[in-house]
C-alpha positions as CSV (number, residue, x, y, z in Angstrom):
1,X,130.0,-90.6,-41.3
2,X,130.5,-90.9,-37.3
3,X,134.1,-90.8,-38.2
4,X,133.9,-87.1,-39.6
5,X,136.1,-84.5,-37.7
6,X,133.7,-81.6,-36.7
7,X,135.3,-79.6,-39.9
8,X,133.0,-82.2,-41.8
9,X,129.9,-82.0,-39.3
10,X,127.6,-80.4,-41.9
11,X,128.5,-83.1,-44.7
12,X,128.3,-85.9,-42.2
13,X,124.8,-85.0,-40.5
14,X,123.3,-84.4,-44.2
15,X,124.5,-87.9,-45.5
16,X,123.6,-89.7,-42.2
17,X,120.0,-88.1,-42.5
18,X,119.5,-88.8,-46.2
19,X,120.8,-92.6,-45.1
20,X,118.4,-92.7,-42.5
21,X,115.8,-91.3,-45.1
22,X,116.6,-94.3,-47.4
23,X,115.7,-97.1,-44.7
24,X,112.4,-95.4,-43.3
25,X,111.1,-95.7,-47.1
26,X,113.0,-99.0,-48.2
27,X,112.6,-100.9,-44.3
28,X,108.9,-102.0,-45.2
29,X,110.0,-103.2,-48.4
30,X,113.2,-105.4,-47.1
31,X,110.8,-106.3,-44.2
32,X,108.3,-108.2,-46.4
33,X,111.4,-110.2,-48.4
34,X,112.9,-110.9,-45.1
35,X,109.7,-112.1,-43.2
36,X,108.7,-114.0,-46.2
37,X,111.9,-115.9,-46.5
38,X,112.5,-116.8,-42.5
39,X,108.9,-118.3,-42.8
40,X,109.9,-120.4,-45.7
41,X,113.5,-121.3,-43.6
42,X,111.4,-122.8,-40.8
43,X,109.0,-124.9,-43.0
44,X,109.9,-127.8,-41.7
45,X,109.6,-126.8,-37.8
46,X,106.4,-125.3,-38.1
47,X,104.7,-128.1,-40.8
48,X,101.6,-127.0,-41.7
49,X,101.5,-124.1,-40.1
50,X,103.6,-122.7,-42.7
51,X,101.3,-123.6,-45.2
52,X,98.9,-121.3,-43.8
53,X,101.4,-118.6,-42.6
54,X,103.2,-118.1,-46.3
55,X,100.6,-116.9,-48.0
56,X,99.8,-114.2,-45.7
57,X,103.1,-113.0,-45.7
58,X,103.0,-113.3,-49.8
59,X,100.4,-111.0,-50.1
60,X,101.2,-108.6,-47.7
61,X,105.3,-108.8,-49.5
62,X,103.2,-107.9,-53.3
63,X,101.3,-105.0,-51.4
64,X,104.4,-103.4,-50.2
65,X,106.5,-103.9,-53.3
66,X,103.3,-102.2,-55.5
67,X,103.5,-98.9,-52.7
68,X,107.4,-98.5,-53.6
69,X,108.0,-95.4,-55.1
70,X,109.9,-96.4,-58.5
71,X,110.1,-92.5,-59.7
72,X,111.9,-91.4,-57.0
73,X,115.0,-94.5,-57.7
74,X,116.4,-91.6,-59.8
75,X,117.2,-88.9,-57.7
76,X,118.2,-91.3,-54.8
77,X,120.7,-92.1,-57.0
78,X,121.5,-88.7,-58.3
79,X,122.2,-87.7,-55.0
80,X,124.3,-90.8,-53.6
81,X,126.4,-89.6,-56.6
82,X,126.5,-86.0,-55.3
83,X,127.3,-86.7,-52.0
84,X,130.2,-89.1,-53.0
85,X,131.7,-86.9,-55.1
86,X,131.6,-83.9,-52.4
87,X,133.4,-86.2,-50.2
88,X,135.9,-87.6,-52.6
89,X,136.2,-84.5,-53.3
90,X,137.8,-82.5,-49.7
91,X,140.0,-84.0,-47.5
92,X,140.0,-84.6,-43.9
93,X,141.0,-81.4,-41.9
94,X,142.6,-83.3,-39.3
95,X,144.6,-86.2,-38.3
96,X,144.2,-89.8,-38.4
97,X,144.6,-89.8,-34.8
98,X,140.9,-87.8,-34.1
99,X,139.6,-90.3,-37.0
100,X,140.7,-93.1,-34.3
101,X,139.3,-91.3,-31.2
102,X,136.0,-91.6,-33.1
103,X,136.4,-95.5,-33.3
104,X,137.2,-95.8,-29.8
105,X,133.8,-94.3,-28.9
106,X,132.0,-96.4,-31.0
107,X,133.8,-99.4,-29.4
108,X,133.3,-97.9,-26.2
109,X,129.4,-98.0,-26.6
110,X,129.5,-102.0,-28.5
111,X,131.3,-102.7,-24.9
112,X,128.8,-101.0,-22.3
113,X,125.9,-102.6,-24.7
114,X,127.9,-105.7,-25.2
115,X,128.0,-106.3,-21.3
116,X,124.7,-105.1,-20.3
117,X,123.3,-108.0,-23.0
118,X,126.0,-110.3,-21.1
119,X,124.2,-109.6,-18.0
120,X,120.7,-110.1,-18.8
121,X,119.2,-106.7,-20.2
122,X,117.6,-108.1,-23.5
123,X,116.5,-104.4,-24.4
124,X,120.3,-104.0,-25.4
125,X,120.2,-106.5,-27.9
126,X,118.9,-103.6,-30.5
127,X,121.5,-100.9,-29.5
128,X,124.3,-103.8,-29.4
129,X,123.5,-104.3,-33.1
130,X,123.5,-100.6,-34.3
131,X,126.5,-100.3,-32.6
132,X,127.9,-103.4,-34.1
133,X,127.1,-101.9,-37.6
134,X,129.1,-98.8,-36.8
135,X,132.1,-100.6,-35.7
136,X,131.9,-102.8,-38.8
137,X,131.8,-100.2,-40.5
138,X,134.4,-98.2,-39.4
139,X,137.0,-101.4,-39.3
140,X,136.3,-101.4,-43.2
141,X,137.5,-97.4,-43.9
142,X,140.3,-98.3,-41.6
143,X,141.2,-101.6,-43.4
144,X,141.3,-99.9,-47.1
145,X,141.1,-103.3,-49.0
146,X,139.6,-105.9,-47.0
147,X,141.0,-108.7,-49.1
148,X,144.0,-107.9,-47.3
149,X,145.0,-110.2,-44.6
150,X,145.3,-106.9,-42.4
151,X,144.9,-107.6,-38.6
152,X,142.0,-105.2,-39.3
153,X,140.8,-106.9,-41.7
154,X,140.7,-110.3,-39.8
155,X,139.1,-108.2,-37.1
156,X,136.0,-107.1,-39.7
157,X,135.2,-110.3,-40.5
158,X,134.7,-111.0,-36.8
159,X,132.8,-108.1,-36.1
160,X,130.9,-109.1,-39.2
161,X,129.4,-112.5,-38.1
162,X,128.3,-110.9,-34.8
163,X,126.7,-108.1,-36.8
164,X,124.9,-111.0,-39.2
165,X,124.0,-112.5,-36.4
166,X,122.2,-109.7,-34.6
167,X,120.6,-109.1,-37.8
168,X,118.7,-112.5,-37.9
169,X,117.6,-111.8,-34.2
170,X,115.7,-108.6,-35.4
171,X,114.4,-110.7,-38.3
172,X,112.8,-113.2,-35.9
173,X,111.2,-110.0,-33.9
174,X,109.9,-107.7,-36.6
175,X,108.2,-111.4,-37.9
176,X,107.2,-111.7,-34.6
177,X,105.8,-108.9,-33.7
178,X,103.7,-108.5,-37.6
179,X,102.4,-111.6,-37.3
180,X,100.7,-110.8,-33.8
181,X,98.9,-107.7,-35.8
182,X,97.5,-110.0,-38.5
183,X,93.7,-111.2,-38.2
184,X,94.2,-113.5,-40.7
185,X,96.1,-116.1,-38.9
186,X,95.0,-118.2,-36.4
187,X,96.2,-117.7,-32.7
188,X,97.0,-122.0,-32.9
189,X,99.6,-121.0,-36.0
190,X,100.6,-118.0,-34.3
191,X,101.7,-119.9,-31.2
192,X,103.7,-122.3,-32.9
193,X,105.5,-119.6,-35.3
194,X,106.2,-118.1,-32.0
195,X,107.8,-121.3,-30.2
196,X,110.1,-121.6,-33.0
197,X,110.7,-118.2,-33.3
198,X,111.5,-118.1,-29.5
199,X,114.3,-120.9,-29.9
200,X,115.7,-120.2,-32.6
201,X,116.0,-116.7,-31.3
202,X,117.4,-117.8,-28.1
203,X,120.1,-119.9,-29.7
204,X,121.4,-116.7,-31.4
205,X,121.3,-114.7,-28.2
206,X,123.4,-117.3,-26.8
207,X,126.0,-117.3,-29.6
208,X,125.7,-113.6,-30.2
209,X,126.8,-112.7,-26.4
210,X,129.7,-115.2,-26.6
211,X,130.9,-113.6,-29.7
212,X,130.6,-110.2,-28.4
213,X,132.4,-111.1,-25.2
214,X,135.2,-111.7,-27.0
215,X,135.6,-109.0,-29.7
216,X,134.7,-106.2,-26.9
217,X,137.0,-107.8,-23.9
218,X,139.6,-105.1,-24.1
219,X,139.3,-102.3,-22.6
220,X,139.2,-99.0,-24.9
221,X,142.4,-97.5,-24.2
222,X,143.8,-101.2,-25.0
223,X,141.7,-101.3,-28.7
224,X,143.0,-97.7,-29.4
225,X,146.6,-98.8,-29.0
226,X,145.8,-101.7,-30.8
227,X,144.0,-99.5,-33.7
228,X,147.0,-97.3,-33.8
229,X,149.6,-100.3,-34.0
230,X,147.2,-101.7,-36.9
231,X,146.9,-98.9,-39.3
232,X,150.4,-98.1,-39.1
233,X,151.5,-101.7,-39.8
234,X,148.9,-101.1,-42.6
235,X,150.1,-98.5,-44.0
236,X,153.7,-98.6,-43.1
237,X,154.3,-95.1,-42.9
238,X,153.8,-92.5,-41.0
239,X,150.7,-91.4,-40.8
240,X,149.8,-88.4,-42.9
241,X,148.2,-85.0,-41.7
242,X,145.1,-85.4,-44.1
243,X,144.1,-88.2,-46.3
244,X,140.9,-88.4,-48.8
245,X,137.8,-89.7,-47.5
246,X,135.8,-92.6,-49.4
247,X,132.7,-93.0,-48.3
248,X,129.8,-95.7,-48.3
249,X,126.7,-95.2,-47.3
250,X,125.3,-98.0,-45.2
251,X,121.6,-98.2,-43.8
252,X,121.1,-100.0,-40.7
């Protein structure tokens, strides 16, 4: 969607909004599975602390899974199928050239984030990841069939174990930082779930700065060229004024 050319703005800001509707109302749900499971991952680290711990989280996962609105699965999918078919529908009004310049901002931002993480600022480890998912995301549309053995394609797959890996760092926080709202476990348990949340956290800091470092060390005008080079190669044509636009929606 942050590939759309302004002649799709409308489109692009109504299925970005609905995308963004879908994770306010599904992120408690995914939060409880997740939480539940990272607890259950560190059983061994945290002994019987996780005895006392997993419960807690149990409960608290049935709660949220009974509040789920199951009426309203229908017309979330009735209107995934609308929007899909509008946009399979049109084509681009543009070239693949401004679809590019919209990739270069996006790698542009990864970068800046990228480096301020590099440097110490751990409030850009959020930002970093969104920005990850975008890039990710937009190396797939470019790629076309990612079972290729496209240069993009080789590049998704990198981009993708820095975005899985950013993803498990916000797991370890939003634990974190539920369990410290929770009367109903004791600061002792809370303390050690913290200590292991804290390493294990740092390790993937560690490994996710390393990785970012080297899929963001060119500098943007160098990734465009590279972009351009790729989809060509890809394609091997030249490129076409307008091409159809498949879309998936992905929430962050």
């Amino acid at each position: 969607m942050r590939l759309a050319p302004p002649s799709a703005g409308p489109l692009a800001e109504e299925a970005r909004e609905f995308a963004g509707e879908l994770r306010r109302r599904l992120g408690h749900s995914r939060d409880a599975t997740v939480m539940l499971k990272t607890v259950r991952s560190f059983a061994n680290e945290l002994g019987d602390a996780a005895t006392r711990i997993e419960p807690v989280l149990s409960a608290h996962h049935r709660a949220v899974a009974g509040e789920l609105d199951r009426s309203s699965r229908r017309a979330d999918h009735d209107r995934i199928v609308r929007l899909c078919a509008v946009w399979r529908g049109r084509s681009i009004g543009g070239s693949l050239a401004e679809l590019r310049e919209g990739a270069v901002k996006v790698y542009r931002r990864a970068r800046k984030r990228a480096r301020s993480l590099a440097a110490g600022d751990r409030s850009a480890l959020h930002p970093l990841r969104r920005a990850v998912v975008d890039h990710q995301n937009q190396l797939s549309f470019f790629a076309g069939d990612l079972k290729t053995k496209s240069e993009i394609s080789k590049l998704h797959k990198k981009v993708k174990r820095l975005r899985d890996t950013l993803g498990i760092c916000n797991d370890f926080e939003v634990l974190r930082d539920f369990v410290r709202t929770r009367s109903d476990i004791s600061a002792s348990d809370l303390i050690k779930l913290e200590e292991v949340l804290e390493r294990n956290h740092q390790q993937l800091v560690k490994k996710s700065v390393k990785l970012a470092a080297k899929l963001f060390d060119d500098p943007p005008r160098e990734f465009a060229k590279w972009l351009k080079r790729s989809v060509r190669a890809r394609e091997n044509a030249p490129e076409p004024v307008a091409r159809p636009l498949a879309v998936t929606l992905s929430v962050v």
